[in-house]
mmCIF file of the N, C-alpha and C atoms, coordinates in Angstrom:
data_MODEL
# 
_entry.id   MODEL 
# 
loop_
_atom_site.group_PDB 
_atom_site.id 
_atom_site.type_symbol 
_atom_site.label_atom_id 
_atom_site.label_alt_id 
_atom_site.label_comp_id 
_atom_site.label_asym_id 
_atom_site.label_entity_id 
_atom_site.label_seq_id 
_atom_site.pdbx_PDB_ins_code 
_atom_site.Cartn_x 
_atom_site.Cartn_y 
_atom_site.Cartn_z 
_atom_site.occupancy 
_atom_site.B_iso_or_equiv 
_atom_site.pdbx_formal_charge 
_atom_site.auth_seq_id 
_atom_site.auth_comp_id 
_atom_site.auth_asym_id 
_atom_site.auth_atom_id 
_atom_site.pdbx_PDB_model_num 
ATOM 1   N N  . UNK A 1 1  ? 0.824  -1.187  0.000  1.00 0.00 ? 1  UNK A N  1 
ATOM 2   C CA . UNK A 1 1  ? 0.000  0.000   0.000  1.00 0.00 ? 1  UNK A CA 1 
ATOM 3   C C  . UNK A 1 1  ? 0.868  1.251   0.000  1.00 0.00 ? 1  UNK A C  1 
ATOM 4   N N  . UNK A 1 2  ? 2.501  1.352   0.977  1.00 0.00 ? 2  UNK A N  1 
ATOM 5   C CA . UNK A 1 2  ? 2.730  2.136   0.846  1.00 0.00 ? 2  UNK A CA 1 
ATOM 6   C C  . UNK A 1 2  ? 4.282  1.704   0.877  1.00 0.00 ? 2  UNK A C  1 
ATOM 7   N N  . UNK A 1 3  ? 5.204  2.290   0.494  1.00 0.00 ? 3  UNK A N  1 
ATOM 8   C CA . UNK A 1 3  ? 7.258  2.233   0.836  1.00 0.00 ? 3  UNK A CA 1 
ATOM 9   C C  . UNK A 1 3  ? 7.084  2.746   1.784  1.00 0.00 ? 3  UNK A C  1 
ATOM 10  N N  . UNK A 1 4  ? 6.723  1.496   2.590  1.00 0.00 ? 4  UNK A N  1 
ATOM 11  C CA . UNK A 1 4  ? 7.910  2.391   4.037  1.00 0.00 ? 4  UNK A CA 1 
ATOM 12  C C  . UNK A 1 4  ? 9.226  2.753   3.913  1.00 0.00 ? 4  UNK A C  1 
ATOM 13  N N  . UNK A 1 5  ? 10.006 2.409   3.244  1.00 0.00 ? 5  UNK A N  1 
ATOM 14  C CA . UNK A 1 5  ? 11.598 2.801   2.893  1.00 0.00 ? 5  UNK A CA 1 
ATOM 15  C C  . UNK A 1 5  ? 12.151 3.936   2.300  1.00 0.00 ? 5  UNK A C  1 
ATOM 16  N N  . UNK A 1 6  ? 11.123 4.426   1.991  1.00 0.00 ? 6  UNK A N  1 
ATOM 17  C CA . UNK A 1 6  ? 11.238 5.783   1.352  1.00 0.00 ? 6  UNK A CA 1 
ATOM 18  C C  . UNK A 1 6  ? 12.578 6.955   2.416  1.00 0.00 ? 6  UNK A C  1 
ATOM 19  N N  . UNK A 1 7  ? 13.763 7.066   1.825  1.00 0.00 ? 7  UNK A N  1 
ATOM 20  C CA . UNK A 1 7  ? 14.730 8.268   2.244  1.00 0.00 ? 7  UNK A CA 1 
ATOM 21  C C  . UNK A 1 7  ? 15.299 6.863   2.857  1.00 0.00 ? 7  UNK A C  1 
ATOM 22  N N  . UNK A 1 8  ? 15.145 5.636   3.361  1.00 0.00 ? 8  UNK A N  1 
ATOM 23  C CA . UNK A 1 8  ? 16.015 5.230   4.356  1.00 0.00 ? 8  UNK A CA 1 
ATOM 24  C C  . UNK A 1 8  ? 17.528 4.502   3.369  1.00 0.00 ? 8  UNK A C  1 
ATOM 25  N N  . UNK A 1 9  ? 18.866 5.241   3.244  1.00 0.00 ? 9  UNK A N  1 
ATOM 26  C CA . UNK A 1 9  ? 19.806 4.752   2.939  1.00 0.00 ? 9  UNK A CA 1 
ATOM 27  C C  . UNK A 1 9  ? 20.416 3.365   3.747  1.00 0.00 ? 9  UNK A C  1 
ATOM 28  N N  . UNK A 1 10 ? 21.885 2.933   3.428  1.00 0.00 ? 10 UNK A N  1 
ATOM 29  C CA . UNK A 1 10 ? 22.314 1.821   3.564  1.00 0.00 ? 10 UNK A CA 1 
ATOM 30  C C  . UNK A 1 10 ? 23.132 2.449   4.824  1.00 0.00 ? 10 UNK A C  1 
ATOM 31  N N  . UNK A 1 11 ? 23.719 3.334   5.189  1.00 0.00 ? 11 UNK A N  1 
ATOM 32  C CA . UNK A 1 11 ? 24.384 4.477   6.240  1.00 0.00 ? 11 UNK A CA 1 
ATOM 33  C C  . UNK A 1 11 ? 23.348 4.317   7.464  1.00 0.00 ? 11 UNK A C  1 
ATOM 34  N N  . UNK A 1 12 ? 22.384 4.524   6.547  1.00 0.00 ? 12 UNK A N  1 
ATOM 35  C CA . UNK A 1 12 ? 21.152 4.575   8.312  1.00 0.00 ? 12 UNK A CA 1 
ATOM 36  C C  . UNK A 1 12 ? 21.217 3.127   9.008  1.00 0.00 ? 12 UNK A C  1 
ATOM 37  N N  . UNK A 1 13 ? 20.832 2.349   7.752  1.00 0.00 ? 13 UNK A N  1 
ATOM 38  C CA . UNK A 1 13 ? 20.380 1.564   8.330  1.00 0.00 ? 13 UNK A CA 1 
ATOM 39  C C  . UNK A 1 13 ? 21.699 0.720   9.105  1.00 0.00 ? 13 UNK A C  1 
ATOM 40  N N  . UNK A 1 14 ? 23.093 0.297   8.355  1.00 0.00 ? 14 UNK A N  1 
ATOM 41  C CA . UNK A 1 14 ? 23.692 -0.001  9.662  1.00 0.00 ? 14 UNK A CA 1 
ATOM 42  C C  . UNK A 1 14 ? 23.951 0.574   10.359 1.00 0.00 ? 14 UNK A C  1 
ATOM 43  N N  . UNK A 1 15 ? 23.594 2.051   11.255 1.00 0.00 ? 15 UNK A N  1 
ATOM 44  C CA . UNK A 1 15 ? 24.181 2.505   11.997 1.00 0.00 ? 15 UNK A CA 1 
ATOM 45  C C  . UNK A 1 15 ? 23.103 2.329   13.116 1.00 0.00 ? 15 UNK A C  1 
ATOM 46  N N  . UNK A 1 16 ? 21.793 1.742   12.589 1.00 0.00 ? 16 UNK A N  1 
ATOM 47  C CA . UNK A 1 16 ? 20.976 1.468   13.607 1.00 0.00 ? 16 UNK A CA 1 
ATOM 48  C C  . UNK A 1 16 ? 21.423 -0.246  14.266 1.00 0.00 ? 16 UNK A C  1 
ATOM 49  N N  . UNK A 1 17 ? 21.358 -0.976  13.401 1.00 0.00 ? 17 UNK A N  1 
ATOM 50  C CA . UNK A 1 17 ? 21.412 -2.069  13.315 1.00 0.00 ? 17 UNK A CA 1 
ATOM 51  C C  . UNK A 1 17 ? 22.976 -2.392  14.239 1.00 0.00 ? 17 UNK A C  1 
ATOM 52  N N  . UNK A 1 18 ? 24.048 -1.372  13.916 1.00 0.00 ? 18 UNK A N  1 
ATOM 53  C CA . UNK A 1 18 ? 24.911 -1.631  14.763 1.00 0.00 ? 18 UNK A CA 1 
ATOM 54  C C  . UNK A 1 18 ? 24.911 -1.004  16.487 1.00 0.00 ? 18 UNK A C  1 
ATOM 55  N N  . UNK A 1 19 ? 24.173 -0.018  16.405 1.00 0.00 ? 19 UNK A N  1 
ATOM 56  C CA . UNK A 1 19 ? 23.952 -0.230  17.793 1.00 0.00 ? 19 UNK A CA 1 
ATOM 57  C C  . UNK A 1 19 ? 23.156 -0.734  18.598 1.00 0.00 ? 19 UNK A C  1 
ATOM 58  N N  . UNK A 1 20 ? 21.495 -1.055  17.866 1.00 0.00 ? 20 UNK A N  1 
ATOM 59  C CA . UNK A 1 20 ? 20.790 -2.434  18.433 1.00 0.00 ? 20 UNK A CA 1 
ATOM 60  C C  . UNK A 1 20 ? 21.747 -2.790  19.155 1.00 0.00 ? 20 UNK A C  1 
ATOM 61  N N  . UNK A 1 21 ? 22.803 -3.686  18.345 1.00 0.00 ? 21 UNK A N  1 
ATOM 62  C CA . UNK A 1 21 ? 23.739 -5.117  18.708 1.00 0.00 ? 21 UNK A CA 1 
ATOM 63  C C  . UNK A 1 21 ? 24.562 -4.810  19.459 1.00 0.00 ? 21 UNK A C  1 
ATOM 64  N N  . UNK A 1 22 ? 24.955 -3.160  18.739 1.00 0.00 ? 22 UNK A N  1 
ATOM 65  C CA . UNK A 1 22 ? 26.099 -2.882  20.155 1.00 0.00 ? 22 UNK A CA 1 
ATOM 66  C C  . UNK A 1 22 ? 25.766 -3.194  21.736 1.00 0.00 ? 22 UNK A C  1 
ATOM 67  N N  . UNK A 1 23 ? 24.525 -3.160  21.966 1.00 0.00 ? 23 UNK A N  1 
ATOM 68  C CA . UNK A 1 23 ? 23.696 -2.930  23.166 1.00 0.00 ? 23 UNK A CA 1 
ATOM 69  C C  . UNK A 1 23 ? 23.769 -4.163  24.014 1.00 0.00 ? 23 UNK A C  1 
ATOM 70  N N  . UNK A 1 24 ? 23.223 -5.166  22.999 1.00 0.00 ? 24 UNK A N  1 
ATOM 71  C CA . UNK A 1 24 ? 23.270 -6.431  23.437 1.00 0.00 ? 24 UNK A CA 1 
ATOM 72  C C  . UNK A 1 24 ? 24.407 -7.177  23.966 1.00 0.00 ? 24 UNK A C  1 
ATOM 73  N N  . UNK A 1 25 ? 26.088 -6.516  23.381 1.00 0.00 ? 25 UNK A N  1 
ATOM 74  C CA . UNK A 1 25 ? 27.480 -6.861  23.065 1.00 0.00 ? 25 UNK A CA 1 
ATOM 75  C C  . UNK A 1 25 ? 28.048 -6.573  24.382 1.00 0.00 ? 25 UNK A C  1 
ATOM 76  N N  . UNK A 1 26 ? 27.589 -5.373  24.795 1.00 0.00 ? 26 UNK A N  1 
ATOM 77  C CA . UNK A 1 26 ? 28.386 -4.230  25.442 1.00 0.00 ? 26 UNK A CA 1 
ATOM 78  C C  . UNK A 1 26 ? 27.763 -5.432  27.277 1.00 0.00 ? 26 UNK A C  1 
ATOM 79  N N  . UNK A 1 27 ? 26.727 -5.683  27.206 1.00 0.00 ? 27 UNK A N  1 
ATOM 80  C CA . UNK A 1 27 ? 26.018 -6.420  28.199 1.00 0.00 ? 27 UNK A CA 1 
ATOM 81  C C  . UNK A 1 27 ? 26.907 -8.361  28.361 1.00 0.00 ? 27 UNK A C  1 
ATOM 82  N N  . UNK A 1 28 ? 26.864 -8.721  27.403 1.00 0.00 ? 28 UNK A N  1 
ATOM 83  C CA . UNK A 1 28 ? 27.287 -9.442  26.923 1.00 0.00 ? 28 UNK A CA 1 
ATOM 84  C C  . UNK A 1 28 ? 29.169 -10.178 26.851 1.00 0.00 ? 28 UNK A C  1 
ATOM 85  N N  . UNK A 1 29 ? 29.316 -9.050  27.062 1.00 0.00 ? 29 UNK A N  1 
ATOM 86  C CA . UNK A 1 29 ? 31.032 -8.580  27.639 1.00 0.00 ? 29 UNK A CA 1 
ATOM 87  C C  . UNK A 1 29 ? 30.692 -8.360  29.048 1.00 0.00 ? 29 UNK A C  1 
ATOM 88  N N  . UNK A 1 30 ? 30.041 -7.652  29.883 1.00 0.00 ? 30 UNK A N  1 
ATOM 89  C CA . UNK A 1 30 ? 30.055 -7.267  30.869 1.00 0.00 ? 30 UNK A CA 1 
ATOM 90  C C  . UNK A 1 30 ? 29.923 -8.673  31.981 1.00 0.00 ? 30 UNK A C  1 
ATOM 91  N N  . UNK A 1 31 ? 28.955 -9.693  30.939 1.00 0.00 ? 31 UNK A N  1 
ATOM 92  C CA . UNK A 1 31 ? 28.884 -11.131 31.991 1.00 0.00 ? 31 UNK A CA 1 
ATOM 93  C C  . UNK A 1 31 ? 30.001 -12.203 32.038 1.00 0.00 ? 31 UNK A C  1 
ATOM 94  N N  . UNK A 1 32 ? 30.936 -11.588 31.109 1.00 0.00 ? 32 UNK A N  1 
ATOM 95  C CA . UNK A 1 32 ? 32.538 -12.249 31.279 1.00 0.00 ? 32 UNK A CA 1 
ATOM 96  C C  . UNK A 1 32 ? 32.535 -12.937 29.752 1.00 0.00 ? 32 UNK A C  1 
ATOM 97  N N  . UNK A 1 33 ? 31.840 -12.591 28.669 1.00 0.00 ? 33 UNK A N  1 
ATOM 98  C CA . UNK A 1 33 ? 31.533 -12.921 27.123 1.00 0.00 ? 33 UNK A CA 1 
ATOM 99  C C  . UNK A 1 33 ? 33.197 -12.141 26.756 1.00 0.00 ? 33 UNK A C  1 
ATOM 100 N N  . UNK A 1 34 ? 34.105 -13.031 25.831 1.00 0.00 ? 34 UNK A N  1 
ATOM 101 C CA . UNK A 1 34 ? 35.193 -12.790 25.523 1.00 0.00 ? 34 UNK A CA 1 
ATOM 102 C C  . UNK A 1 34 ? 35.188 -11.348 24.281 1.00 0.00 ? 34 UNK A C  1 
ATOM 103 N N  . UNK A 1 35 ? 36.050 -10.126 24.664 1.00 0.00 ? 35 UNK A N  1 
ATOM 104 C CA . UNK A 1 35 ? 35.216 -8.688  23.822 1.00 0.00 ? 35 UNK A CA 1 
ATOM 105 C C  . UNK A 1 35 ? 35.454 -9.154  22.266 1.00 0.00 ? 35 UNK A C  1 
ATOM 106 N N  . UNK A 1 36 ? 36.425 -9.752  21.728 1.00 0.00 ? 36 UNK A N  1 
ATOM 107 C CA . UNK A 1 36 ? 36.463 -9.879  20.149 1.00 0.00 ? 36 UNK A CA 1 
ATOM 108 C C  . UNK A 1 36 ? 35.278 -10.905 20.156 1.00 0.00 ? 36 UNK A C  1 
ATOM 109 N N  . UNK A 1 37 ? 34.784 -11.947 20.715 1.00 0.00 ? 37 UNK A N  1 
ATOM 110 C CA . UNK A 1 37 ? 33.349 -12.622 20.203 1.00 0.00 ? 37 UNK A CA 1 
ATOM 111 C C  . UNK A 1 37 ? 32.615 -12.044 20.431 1.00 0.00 ? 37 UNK A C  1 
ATOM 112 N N  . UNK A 1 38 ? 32.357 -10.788 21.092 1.00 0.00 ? 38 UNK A N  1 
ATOM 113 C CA . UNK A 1 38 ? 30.753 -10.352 21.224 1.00 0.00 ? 38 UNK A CA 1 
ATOM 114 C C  . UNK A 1 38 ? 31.470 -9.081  19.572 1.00 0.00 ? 38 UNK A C  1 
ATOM 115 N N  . UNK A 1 39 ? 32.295 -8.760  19.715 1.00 0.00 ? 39 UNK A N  1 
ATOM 116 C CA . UNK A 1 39 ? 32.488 -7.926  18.376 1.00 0.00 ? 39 UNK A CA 1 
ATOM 117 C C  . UNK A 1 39 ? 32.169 -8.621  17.095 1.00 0.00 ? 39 UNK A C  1 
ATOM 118 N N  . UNK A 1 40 ? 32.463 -9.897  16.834 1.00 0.00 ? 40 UNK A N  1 
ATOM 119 C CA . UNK A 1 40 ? 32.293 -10.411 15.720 1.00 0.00 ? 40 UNK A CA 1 
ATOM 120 C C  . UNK A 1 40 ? 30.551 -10.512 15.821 1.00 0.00 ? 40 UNK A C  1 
ATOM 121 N N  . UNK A 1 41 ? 29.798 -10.963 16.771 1.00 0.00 ? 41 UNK A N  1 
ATOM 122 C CA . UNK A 1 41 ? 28.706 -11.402 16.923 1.00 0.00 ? 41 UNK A CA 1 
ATOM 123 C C  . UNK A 1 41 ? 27.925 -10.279 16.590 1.00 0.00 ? 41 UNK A C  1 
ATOM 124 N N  . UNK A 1 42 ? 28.230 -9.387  17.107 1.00 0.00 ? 42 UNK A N  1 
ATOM 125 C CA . UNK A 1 42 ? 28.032 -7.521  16.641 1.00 0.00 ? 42 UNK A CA 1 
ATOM 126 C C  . UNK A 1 42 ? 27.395 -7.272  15.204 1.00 0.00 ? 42 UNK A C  1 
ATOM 127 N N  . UNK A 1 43 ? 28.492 -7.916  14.557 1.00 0.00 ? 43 UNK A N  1 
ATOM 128 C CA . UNK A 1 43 ? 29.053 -7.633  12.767 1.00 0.00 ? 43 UNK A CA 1 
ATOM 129 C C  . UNK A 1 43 ? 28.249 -8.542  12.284 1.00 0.00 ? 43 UNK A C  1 
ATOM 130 N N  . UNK A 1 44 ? 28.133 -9.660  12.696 1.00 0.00 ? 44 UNK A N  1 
ATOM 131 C CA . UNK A 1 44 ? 27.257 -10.511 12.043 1.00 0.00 ? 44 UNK A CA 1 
ATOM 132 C C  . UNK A 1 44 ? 25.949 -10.083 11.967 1.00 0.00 ? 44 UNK A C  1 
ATOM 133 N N  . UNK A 1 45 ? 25.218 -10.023 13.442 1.00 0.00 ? 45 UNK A N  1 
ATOM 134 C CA . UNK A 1 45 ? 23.814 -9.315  13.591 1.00 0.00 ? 45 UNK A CA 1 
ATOM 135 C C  . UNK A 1 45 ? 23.454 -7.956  12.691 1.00 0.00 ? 45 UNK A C  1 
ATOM 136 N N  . UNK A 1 46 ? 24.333 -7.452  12.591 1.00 0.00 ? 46 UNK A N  1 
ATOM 137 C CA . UNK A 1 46 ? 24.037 -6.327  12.113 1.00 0.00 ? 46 UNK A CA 1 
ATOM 138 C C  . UNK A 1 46 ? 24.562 -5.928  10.797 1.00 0.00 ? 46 UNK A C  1 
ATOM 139 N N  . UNK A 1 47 ? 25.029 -6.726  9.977  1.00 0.00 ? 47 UNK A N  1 
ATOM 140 C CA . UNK A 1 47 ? 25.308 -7.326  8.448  1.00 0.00 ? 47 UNK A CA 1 
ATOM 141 C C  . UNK A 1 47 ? 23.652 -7.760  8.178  1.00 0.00 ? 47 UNK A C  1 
ATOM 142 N N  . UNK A 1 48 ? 23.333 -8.894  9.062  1.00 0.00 ? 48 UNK A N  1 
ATOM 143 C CA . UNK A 1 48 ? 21.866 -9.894  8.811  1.00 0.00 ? 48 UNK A CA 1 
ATOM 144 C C  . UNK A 1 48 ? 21.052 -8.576  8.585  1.00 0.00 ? 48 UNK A C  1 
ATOM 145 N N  . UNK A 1 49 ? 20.905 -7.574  9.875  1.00 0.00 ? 49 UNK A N  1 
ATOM 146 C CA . UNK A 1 49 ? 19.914 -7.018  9.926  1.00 0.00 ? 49 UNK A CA 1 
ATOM 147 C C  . UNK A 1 49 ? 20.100 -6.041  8.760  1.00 0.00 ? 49 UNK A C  1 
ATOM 148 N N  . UNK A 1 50 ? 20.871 -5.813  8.336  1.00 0.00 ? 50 UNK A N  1 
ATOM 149 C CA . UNK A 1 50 ? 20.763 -4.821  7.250  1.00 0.00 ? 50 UNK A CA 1 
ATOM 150 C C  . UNK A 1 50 ? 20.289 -5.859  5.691  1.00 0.00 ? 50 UNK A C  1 
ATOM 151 N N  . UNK A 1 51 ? 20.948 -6.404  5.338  1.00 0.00 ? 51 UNK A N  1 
ATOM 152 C CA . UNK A 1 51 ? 20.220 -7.413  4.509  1.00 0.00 ? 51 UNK A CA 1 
ATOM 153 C C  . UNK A 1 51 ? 18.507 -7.665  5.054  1.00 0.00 ? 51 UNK A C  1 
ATOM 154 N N  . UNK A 1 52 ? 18.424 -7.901  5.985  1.00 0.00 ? 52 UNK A N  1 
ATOM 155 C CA . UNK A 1 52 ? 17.017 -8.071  5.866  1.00 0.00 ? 52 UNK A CA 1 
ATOM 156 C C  . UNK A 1 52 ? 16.019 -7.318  5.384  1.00 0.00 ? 52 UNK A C  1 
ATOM 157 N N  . UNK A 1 53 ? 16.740 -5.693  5.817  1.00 0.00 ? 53 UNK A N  1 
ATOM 158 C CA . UNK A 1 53 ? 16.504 -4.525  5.442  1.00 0.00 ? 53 UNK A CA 1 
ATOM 159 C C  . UNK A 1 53 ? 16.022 -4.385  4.484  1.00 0.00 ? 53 UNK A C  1 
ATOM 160 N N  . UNK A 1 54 ? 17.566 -4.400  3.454  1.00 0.00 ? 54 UNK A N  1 
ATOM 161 C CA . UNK A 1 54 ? 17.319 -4.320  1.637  1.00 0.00 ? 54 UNK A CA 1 
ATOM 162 C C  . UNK A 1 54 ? 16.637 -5.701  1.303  1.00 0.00 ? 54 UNK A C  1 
ATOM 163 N N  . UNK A 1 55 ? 16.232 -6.527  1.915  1.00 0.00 ? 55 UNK A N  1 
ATOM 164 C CA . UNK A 1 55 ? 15.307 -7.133  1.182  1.00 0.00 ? 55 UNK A CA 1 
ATOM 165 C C  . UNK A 1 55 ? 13.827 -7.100  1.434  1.00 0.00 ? 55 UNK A C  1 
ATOM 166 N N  . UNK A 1 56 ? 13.894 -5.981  2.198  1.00 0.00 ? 56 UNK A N  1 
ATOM 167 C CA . UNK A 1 56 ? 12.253 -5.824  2.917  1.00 0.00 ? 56 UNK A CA 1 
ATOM 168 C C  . UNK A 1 56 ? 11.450 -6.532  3.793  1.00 0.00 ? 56 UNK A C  1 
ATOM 169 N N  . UNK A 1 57 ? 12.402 -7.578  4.452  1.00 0.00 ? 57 UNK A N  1 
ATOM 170 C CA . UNK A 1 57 ? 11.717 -8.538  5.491  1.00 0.00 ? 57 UNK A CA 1 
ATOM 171 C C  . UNK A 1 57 ? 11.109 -7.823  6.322  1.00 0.00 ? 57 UNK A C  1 
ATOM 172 N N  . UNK A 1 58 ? 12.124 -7.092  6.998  1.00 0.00 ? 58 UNK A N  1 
ATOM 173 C CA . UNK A 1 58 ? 12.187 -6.196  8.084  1.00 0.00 ? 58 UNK A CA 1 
ATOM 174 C C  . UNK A 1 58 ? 11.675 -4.861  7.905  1.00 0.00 ? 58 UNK A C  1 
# 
């Protein structure tokens, strides 16, 4: 019925998507989670979530 996507670039969207995850990471480290695996885990989530993005799942 309507683009929701309308104005939203590829810039926005991982910069949302990376701090979602950052959020989760930053917590995640704090419970004794080793910091380069919650970083990679970071990158991954928020690679996915942007793909999901450009494909309009999400």
């Amino acid at each position: 019925m309507y683009d929701k996507n309308t104005g939203k670039d590829l810039a926005t969207a991982l910069v949302t998507a990376g701090l979602g995850a950052g959020i989760v990471t930053s917590f995640a480290v704090s419970q004794g989670q080793h910091p380069i695996i919650a970083l990679a885990i970071t990158g991954i989530a928020a690679l996915f979530a942007v793909l999901c993005d450009r494909a309009g799942i999400i």
